[in-house]
C-alpha positions in Angstrom: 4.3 22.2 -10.8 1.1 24.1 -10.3 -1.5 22.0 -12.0 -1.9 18.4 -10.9 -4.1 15.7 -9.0 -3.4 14.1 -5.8 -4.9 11.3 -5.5 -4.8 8.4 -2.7 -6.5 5.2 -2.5 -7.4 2.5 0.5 -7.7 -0.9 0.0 -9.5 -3.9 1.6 -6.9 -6.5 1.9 -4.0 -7.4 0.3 -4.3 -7.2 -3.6 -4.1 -3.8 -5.1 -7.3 -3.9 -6.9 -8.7 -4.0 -3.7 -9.7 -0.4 -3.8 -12.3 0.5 -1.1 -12.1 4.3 -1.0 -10.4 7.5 -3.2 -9.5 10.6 -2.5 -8.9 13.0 -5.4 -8.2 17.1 -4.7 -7.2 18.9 -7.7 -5.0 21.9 -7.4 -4.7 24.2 -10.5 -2.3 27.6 -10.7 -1.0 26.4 -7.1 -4.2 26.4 -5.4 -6.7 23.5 -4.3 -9.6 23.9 -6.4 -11.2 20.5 -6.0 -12.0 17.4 -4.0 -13.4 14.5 -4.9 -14.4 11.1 -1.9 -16.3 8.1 -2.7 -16.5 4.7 -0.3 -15.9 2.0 -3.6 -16.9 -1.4 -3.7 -14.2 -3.3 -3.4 -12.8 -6.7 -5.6 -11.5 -8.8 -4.6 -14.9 -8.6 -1.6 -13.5 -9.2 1.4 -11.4 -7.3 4.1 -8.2 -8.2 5.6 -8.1 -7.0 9.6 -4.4 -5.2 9.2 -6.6 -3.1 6.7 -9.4 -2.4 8.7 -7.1 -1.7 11.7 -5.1 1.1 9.3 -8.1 3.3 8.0 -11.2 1.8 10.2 -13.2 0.3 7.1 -15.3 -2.7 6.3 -17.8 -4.4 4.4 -20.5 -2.5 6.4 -19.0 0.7 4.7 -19.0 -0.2 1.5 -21.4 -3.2 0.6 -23.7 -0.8 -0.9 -20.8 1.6 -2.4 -20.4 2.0 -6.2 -18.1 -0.4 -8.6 -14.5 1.2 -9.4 -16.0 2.4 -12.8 -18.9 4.4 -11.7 -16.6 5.6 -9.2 -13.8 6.7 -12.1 -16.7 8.3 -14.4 -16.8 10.5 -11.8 -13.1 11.4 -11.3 -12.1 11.2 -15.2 -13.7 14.5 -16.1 -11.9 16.1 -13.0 -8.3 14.9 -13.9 -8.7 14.8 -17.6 -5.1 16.6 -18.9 -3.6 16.5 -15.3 -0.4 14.3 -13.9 -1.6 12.4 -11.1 0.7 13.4 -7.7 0.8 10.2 -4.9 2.9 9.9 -1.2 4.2 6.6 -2.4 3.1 6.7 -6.1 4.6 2.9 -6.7 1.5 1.9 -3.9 -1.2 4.1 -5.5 -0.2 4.0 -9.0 0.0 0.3 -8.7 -3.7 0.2 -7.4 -5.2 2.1 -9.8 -3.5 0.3 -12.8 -4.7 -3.2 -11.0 -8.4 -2.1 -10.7 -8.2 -0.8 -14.0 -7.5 -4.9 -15.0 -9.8 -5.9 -12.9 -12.9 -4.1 -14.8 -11.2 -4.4 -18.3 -10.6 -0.9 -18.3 -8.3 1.2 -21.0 -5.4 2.8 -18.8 -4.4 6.0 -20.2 -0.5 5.8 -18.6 -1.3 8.5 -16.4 1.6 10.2 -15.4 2.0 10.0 -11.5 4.8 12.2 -9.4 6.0 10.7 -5.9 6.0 13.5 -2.8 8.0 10.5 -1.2 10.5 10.9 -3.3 10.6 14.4 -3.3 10.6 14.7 0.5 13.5 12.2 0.4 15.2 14.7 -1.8 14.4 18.0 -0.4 14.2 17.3 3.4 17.1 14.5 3.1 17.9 13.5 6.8 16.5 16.3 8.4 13.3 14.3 9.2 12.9 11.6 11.4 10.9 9.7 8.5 9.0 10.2 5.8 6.1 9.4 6.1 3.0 11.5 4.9 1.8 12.8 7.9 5.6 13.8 9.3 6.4 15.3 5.7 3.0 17.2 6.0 3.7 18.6 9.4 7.4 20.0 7.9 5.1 21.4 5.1 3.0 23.5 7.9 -0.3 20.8 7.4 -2.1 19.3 10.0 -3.2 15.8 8.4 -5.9 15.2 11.2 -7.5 12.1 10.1 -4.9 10.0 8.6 -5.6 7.4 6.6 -8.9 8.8 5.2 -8.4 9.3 1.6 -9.4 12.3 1.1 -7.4 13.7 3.9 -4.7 11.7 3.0 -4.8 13.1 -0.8 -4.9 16.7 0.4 -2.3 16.2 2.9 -0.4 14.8 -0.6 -1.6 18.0 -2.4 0.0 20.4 0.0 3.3 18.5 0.0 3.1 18.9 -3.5 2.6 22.6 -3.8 5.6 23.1 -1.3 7.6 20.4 -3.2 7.4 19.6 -6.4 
C-alpha cells in the first residue's frame, strides 16, 4: 500500500465521540506528503483524569477549539479517495464513526487498515508487545511524544510504509 491516511484520535473521557484532538499525515507513492493537527472540542464536554494523565489534555486546551465538523471540513479534502490506516483501528475507527453520530454526520464507510494487526502478523513473537511506540522503534522511528496525535499518526504512518 503506498497511498493512504493515518489517522489517530484522543479522546476526553470515556465515550468514543469524545474526540479532543486528530492527527492525520497522508502518505502518497510511499512517502509522507501531509499532516494535518487540530485541538477539537470535545462532546460529550468534560474530561475523565485517566485521559488527561495518558496525553496531558483538558478543558483548558480545548474550550475554545473547533466542533468535530469544522474540524472534518478540514481533513475531508485531504483523505478524499484514501483508506484510512490506524494502530488499533477497532479504537480509532470506532471514534470517528461515534462523532460522526454525534453531529448527524453522513459516514462514508471509510475503509481503515490496522498496523496492530499487521505487526501481530509480521513481527509475531519477536516483540515484547505491540504497542505503537515498540512497533515503531522495530520500524527504525523514534515516536518522541507519544500520545500526541499527530505524532502518534505518523508514528502509524511509518509502520504502515514498512508493513502494509
Amino acid at each position: 500500500m503506498t497511498d493512504f491516511a493515518a489517522i489517530d484520535f484522543e479522546t476526553a473521557n470515556e465515550c468514543p465521540s469524545s474526540v479532543c484532538s486528530v492527527g492525520i499525515v497522508v502518505v502518497r507513492d510511499g512517502e509522507i506528503v501531509d499532516r494535518f493537527y487540530s485541538l477539537i472540542h470535545p462532546e460529550p464536554d468534560y474530561y475523565q483524569w485517566f485521559c488527561r494523565r495518558v496525553h496531558g489534555l483538558g478543558p483548558e486546551d480545548t474550550d475554545d477549539a473547533p466542533v468535530f465538523p469544522f474540524v472534518w471540513e478540514k481533513i475531508e479534502p485531504l483523505i478524499e479517495g484514501l483508506p484510512l490506516v490506524a494502530h488499533n483501528a477497532r479504537f480509532d475507527e470506532g471514534c470517528l464513526k461515534a462523532v460522526f453520530r454525534v453531529y448527524q454526520m453522513d459516514y462514508p464507510d471509510y475503509e481503515f487498515y490496522d498496523t496492530l494487526w499487521a505487526s501481530r502478523r509480521h513481527f509475531g513473537h519477536a516483540l515484547p508487545n505491540h504497542q505503537l511506540q515498540t512497533v515503531a522503534a522495530a520500524c527504525g522511528y523514534d515516536l518522541e511524544h507519544h500520545h500526541h496525535a499527530l505524532a502518534d499518526a505518523e508514528a502509524c504512518a511509518v509502520i504502515a510504509i514498512e508493513l502494509l
